[in-house]
C-alpha positions in Angstrom: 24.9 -86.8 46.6 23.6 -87.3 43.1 20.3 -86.2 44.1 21.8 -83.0 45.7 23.7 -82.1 42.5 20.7 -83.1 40.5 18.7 -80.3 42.9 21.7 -77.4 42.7 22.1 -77.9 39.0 17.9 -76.8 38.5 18.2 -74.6 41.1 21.1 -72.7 38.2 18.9 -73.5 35.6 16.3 -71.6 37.5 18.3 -68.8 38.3 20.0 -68.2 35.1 16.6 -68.1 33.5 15.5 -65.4 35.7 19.0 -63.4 34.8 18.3 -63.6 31.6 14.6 -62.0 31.5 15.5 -59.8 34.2 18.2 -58.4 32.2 15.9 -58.7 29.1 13.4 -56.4 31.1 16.2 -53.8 31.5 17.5 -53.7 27.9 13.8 -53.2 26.7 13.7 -50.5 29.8 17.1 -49.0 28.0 15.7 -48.8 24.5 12.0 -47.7 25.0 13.4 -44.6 27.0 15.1 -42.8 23.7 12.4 -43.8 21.6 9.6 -41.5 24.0 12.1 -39.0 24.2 12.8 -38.1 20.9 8.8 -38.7 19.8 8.0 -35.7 22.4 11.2 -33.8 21.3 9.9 -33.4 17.9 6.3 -32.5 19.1 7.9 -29.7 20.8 9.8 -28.5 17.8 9.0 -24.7 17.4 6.6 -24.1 15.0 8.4 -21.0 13.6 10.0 -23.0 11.0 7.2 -23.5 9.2 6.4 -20.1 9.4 7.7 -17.9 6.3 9.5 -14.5 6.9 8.3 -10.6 7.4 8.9 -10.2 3.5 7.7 -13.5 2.4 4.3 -13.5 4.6 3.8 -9.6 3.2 4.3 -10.4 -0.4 1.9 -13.6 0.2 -0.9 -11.8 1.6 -1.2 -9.5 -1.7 -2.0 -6.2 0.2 1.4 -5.2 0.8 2.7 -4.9 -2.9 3.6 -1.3 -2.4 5.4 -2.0 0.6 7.3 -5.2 -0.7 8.2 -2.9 -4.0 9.7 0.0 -1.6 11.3 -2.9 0.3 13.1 -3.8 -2.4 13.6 -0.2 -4.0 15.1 0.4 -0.6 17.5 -2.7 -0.3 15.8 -3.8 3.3 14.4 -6.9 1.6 17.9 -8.9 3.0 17.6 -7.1 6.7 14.0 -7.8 7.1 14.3 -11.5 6.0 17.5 -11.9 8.2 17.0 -13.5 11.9 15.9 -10.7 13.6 13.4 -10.5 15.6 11.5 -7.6 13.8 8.3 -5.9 14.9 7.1 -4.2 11.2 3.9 -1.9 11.0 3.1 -2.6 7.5 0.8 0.2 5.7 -1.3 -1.6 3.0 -1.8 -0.6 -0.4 -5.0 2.0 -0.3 -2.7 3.2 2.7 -0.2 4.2 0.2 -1.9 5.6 -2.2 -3.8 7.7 0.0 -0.2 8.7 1.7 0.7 9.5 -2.2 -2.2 11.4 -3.3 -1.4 13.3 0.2 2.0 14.0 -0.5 1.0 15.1 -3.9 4.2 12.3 -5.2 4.0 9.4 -7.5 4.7 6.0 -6.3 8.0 6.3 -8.9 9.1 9.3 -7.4 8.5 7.8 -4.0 10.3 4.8 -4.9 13.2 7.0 -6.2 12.9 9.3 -3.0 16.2 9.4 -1.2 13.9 9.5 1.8 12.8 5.5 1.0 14.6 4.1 3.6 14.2 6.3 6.5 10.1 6.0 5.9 10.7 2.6 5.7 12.8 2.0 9.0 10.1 4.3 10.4 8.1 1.3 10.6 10.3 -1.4 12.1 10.8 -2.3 15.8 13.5 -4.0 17.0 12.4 -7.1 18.9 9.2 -8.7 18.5 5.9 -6.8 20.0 2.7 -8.4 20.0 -0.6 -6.9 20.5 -0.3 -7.7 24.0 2.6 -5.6 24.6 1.5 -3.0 22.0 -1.2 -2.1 24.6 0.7 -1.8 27.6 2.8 0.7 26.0 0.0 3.4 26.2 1.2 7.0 25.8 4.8 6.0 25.4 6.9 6.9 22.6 9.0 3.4 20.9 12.4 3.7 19.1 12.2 2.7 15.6 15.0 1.1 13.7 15.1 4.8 12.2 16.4 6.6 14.9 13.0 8.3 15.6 10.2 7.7 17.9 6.5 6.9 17.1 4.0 7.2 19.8 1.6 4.3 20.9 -1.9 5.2 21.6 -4.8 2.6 23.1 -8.3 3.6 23.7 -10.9 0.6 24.2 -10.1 -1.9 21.8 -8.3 0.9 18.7 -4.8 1.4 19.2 -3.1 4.2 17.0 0.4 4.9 16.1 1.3 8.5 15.4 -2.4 8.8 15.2 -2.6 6.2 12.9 -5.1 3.2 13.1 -3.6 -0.6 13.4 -6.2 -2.6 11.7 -4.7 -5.7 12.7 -2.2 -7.2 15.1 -0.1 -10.5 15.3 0.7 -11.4 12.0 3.0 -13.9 12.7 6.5 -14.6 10.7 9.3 -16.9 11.5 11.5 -13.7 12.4 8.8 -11.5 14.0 5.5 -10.1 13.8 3.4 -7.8 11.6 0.6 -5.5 13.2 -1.2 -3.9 9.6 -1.8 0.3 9.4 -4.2 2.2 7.5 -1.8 5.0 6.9 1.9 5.3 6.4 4.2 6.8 9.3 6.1 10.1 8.0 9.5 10.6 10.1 8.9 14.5 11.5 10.8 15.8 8.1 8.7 13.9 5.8 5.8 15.4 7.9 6.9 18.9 7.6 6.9 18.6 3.2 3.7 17.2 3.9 2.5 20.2 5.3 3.9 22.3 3.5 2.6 20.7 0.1 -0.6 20.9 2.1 -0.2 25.0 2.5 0.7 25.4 -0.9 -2.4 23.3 -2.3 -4.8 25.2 0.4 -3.8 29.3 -1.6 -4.4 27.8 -4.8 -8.6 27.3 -6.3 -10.1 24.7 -7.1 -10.6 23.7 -11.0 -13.9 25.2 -11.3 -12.8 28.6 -10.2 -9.7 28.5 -11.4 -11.4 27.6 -15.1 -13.5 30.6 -14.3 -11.2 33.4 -13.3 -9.3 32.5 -16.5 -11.7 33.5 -18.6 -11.3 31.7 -21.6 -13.4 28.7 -20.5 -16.6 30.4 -20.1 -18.7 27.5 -22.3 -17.2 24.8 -20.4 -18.1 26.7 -16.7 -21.7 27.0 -18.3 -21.7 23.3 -19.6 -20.5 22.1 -15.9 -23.3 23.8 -14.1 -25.7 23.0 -17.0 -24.9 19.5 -15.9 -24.7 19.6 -12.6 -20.8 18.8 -12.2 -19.3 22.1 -10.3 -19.9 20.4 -7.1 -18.1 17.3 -7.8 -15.0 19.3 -9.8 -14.6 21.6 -6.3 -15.0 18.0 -4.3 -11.3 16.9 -2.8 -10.6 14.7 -5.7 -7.7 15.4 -7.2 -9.3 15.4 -10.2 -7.2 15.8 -14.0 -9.2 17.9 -16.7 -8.2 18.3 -20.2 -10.2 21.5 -20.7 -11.5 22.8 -24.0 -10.9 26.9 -24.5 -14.2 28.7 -26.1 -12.8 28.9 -28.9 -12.2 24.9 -29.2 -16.0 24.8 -28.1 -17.3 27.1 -31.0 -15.0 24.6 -33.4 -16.9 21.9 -32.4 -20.2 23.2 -32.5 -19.9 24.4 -35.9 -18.4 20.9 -37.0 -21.0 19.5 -35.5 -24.1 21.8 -36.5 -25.5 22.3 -33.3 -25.8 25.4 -31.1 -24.4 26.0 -27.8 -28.1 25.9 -26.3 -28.6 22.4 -28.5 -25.3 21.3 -26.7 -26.4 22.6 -23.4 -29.8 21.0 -23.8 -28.6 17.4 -25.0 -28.8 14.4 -22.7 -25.5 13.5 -23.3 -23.8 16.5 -21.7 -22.5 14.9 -18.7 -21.0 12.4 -20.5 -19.0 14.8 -22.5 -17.5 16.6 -19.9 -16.6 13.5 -17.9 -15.0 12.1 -21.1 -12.5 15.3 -20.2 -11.7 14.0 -16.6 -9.3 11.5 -15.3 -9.1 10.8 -11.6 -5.9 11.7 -9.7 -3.5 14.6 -10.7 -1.3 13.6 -13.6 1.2 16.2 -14.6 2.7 16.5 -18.2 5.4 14.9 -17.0 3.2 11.9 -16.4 1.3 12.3 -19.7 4.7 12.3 -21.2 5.1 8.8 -20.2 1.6 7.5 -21.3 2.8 7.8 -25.2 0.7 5.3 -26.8 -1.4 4.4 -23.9 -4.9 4.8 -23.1 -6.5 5.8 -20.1 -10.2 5.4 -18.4 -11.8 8.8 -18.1 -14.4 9.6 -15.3 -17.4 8.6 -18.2 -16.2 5.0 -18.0 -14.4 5.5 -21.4 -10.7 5.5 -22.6 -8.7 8.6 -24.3 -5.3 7.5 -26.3 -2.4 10.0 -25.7 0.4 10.2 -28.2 3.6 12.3 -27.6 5.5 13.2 -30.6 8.3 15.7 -29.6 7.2 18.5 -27.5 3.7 18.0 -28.7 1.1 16.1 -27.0 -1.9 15.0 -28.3 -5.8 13.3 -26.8 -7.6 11.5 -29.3 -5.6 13.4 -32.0 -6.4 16.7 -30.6 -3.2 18.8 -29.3 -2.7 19.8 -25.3 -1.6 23.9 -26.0 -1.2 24.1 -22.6 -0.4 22.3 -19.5 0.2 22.0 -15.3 -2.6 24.8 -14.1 -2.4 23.8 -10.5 -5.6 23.7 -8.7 -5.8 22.8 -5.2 -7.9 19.9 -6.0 -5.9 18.4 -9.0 -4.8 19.9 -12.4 -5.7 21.4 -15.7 -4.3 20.6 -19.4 -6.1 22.9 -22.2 -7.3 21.3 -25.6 -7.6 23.4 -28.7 -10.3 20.7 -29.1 -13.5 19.0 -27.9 -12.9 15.2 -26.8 -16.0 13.0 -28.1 -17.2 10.0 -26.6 
């Protein structure tokens, strides 16, 4: 008997030991379970919270400030940073400017255009479109957030919208995707002003001949030629040119003792005239707002404008006239001759 209790009592022993490490197995079967779980849950965590937004990941790539600035002009910066998801065809900057010179508008007046928005929501999809999906849309027209259509085109590897090159696709953001333009989309009624600005500027001449069939700036035709600028002043440009009557020009000879041939002849011609030229079209209304300022001429060097009342002057010397339209830019007439 003793013997057979001493035998059940290690055979309890035995088996409680085994309970214990079988249930010790389990509990570390229990805990290791959550711990693999979670590990792999946050490796699959989406990346798009690391991502920034449409706005943010414009305004960092520093090739949209145009954009961003209309953006905000426009009070989209909220919608376009919201949840979304957006598809946005962003023009950049040198597409702006070109849309502006086209347009024949400032950036201010196209950030005061009532017209802001609706260019703007010309540009956004609804939903997120990657390149992918841009190209299988092919000859079909996609609702903007405007209202209005724009019109995919693929051929090879170029895909246009409107007409308009994308440049590059799959910009991703945490609340979309931006594909970049080289041109700005114009909703069909910004097109049509277009168009129309575009008829007006083809009846008018360019700056040579309109500074020719006026007569009164016979020296400074003669001068141009003489220098071998006519071609470049009836190039697109648009071009601005503070030009000197005759009468300015036999001023300024006299002051400075030389003849018109001696003028003519010098080396520095060129540089003189281009001293008279700033590129792009400002308007007195512009120059108005350049009081004090100076501005880089086409020679390389600055002119300082001063307003004082309704009288403007370059370099001291007084604008009598101003806003000949030409169809390549405009002129401004000096009673003077501007000196390097």
């Amino acid at each position: 008997m003793t013997r057979s209790r001493k035998f059940l009592a290690l055979l309890l022993t035995i088996s409680l030991v085994a309970a214990a490490c079988g249930a010790s197995d389990e509990t570390s079967d229990t805990t290791e379970a959550p711990v693999t779980t979670v590990a792999e849950t946050m490796e699959e965590e989406p990346m798009a919270e690391e991502m920034a937004d449409i706005v943010d990941t414009a305004v960092a790539a520093g090739s949209f400030t145009t954009l961003a600035a209309a953006l905000d002009a426009a009070g989209l910066v909220d919608t376009l940073k919201s949840e979304g998801p957006f598809t946005v065809f962003a023009p950049t900057d040198a597409a702006f400017e070109k849309a502006l010179v086209d347009l024949g508008m400032s950036a201010e007046e196209l950030l005061a255009s009532p017209d802001l928005g609706g260019i703007l929501t010309y540009h956004v999809v609804s939903g997120k479109v990657m390149a992918a999906d841009v190209v299988g849309l092919d000859g079909q027209s996609v609702s903007t957030v405007n209202g209005a259509d724009i019109m995919i085109g693929v051929d090879g590897d170029a895909v246009t919208v409107n007409g308009i090159a994308v440049t590059a696709t799959d910009i991703e953001a945490s609340n979309g995707v931006i594909h970049v333009l080289d041109g700005v989309l114009l909703p069909d009624m910004m097109e049509g002003e277009a168009m129309e600005e575009e008829a007006s500027q083809e009846s008018l001449a360019d700056i040579v001949d309109t500074a020719v069939a006026a007569g009164s700036f016979n020296t400074l035709a003669t001068a141009l030629e003489t220098a071998g600028l006519v071609d470049t002043l009836k190039s697109e440009g648009p071009f601005t040119v503070f030009a000197p009557t005759d009468e300015a020009f036999t001023q300024a000879l006299a002051d400075l003792g030389i003849s018109a041939e001696e003028l003519l002849a010098d080396p520095n011609l060129g540089g003189i005239l281009t001293y008279h030229v700033v590129s792009g079209s400002v308007t007195a209304a512009d120059v108005i707002g350049l009081d004090g300022q100076s501005v880089s001429t086409v020679n390389g060097a600055d002119i300082m404008i001063e307003v004082d009342g309704d009288v403007v002057t370059i370099n001291g010397i007084e604008v009598v006239t101003t806003d000949i339209l030409t169809s390549n830019g405009v002129i401004h007439v000096l009673d003077g001759v501007l000196l390097p």
